[in-house]
N, C-alpha and C positions, 0 to 999 in steps of 0.2 A: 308398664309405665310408658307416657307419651317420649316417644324419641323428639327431643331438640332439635327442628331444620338444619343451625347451624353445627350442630354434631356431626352431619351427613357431609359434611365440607369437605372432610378427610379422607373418607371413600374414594375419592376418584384420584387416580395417578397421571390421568396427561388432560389436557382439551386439545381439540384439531379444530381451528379454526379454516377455512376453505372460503373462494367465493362460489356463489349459488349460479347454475347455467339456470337459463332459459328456462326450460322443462321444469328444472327443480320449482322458479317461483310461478310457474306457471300451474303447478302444483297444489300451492297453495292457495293461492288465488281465488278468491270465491265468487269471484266474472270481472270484466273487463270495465274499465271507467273511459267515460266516451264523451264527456262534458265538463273543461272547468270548473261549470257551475259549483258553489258548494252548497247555498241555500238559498230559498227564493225569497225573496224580498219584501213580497204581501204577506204569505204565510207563516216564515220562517221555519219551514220544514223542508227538510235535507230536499236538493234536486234529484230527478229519477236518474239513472246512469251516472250522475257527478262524483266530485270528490268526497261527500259525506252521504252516497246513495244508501236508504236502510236495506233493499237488496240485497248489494254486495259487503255489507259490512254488519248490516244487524239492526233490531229495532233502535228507536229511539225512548222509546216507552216500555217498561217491563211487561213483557206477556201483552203484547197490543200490537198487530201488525199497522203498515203504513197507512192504512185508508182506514181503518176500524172496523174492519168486520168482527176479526175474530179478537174478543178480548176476555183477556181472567187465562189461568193456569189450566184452566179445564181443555184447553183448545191449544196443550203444549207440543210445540213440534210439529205444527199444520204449518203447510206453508201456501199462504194466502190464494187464490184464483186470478182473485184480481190485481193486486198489489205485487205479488212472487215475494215478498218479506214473509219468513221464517218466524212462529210464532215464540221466541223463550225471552232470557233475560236479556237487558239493554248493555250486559257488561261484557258482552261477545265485542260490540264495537272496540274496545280495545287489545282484541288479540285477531281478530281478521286483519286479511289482505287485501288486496286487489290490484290489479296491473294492468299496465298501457301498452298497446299496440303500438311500437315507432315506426316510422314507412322507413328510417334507416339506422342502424349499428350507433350505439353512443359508446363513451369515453368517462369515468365518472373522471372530476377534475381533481381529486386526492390522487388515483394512478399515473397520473403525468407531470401534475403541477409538484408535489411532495417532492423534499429534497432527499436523498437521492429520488430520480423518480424512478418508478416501481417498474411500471411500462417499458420505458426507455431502458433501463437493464437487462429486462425480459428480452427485448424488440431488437438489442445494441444498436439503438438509435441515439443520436443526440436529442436531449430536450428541446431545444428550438424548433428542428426537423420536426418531431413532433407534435408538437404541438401548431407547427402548421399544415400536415397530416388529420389531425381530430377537426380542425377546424374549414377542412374542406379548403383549403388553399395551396392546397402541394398533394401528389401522390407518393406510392410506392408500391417498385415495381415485385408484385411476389414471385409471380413464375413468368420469365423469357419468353417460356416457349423459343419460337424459330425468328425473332424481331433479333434487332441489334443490340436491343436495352439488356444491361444488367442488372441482376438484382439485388436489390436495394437502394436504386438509382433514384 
């Protein structure tokens, strides 16, 4: 007999919830978004590289790569020449990834701003310090070295 999904509920004894490094979502990632863009304006089809790129994310069409070479189920799993879009179903777009290159380190603002905050506990920084820290109008000093500053000055 069919096992009930929500019968399966009870199986598990803990979740570990963690946050994800770099690598891990870089992982997952199925290339890199290099363009706000999300769609173009004459066409209305996703921009190449943007935030709704069929590349990185998947067709928009079942079984139809971006440019239309290859279409129908017969041509499952090609991925295009021209276009680099993957030929299968269009319901991939909602379980891809894809991630941004930052030129520098961010802060999400639930770990600083959240009451207690998360950061600042971690950091034994005061919130204020902080967040003028994340916001590039203050430093902090990690290691001395041979200077006169101390740290967490």
């Amino acid at each position: 007999m069919l096992e009930n999904i929500y019968d399966r509920v009870n199986d598990y004894t803990q979740v570990h919830i963690s946050l994800a490094s770099p690598n891990d979502i870089r992982s997952w990632s199925f290339g890199e978004v290099k363009k706000p863009e999300t769609i173009n304006y004459r066409t209305y089809r996703p921009e190449k590289d943007g935030l709704f790129c069929e590349r990185i994310f998947g067709p928009e069409r079942d079984w139809e790569c971006a440019c239309g070479k290859f279409k129908g189920t017969k041509h499952k799993g090609i991925i295009c020449d021209r276009c680099g879009v993957k030929v299968t179903h269009s319901r991939v777009r909602r379980k891809r990834m894809g991630h941004i290159n930052l030129a520098a380190p961010v802060a999400h603002i639930w770990f600083f701003k959240a009451m207690p905050s998360r950061l600042g506990a971690l950091l034994d920084i005061k919130t204020a310090s902080l967040e003028k820290v994340v916001y590039f109008q203050d430093y902090i000093v990690v290691d001395p070295g041979d200077t006169p500053l101390k740290e967490k000055q």
